[in-house]
N, C-alpha and C positions, 0 to 999 in steps of 0.2 A: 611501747608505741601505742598499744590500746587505750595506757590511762590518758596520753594526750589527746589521743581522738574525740574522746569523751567529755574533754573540760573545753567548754564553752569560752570562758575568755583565754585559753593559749590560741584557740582556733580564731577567738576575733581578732587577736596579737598578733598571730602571723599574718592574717587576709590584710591588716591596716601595715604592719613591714612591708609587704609585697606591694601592694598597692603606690608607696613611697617608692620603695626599690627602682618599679616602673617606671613611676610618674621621673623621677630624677635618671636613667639612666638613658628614656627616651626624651627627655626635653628638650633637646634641639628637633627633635622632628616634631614634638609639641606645637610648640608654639612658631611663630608667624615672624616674633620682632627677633633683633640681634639685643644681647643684655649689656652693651654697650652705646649703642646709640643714640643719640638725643634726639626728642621733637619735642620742638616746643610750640609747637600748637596744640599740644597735649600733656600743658603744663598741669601740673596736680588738678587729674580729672579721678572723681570717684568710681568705684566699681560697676561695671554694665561691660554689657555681651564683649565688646571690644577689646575690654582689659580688665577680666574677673575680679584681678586685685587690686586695681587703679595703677595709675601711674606716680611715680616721687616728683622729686619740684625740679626734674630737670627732662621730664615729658618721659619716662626707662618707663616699661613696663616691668612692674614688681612679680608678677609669676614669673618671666622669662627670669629676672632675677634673682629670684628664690630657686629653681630650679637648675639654677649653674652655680651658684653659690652649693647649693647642697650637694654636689657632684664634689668640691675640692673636700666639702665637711665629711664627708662621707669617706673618702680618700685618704684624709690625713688621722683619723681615726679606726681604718683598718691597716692604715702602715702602724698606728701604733699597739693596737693589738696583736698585731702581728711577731712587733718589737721584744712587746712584756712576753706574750707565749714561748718564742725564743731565750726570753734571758730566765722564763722562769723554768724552763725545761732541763735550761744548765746549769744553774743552780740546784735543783729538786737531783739532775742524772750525781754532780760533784757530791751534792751532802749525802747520797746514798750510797755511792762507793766509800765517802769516808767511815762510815756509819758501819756499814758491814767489812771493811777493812777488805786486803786484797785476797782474791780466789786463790783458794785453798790448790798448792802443787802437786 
């Protein structure tokens, strides 16, 4: 634990994870718009205070969208780490029983 304390970019690595982590797991309290809705009097307007990342050509605001978007990205990529952990734990417990053969009676 000390030598991670010490190194400079796992510390900036985690603060810039966390920071994501955050940003996507509170973004519905984030933001203001639904990532569904259309306005089109706010058909592709550039970035300012309103809509930091502008909006696409159908008035959505892109952070709202970015930020629920990265909720499902983020989901479907710890179910599948979760998966390979799983299948790799049973393969690695199976090849080691075969390997050392069965306990000694």
């Amino acid at each position: 634990m000390g030598a991670f304390l010490t190194n400079k970019l796992a510390l900036v690595g985690t603060a810039i994870t966390a920071i994501v982590l955050v940003a996507v797991i509170a973004g519905p309290w984030l933001s203001p718009y639904s990532p569904t809705d259309a306005d089109f009097l706010a058909l592709p307007v550039a970035a300012h205070l309103a809509h930091p990342f502008g909006t696409d050509s159908f008035g959505r605001d892109v952070l709202t969208r970015i930020l629920y978007g990265a909720r499902v990205s983020l989901a479907v990529s710890g179910i599948g780490v979760l998966m390979a952990a799983l299948a790799g734990s049973a393969a690695g417990l199976v090849s080691a029983y075969k390997a050392a053969g069965p306990p000694p009676r």
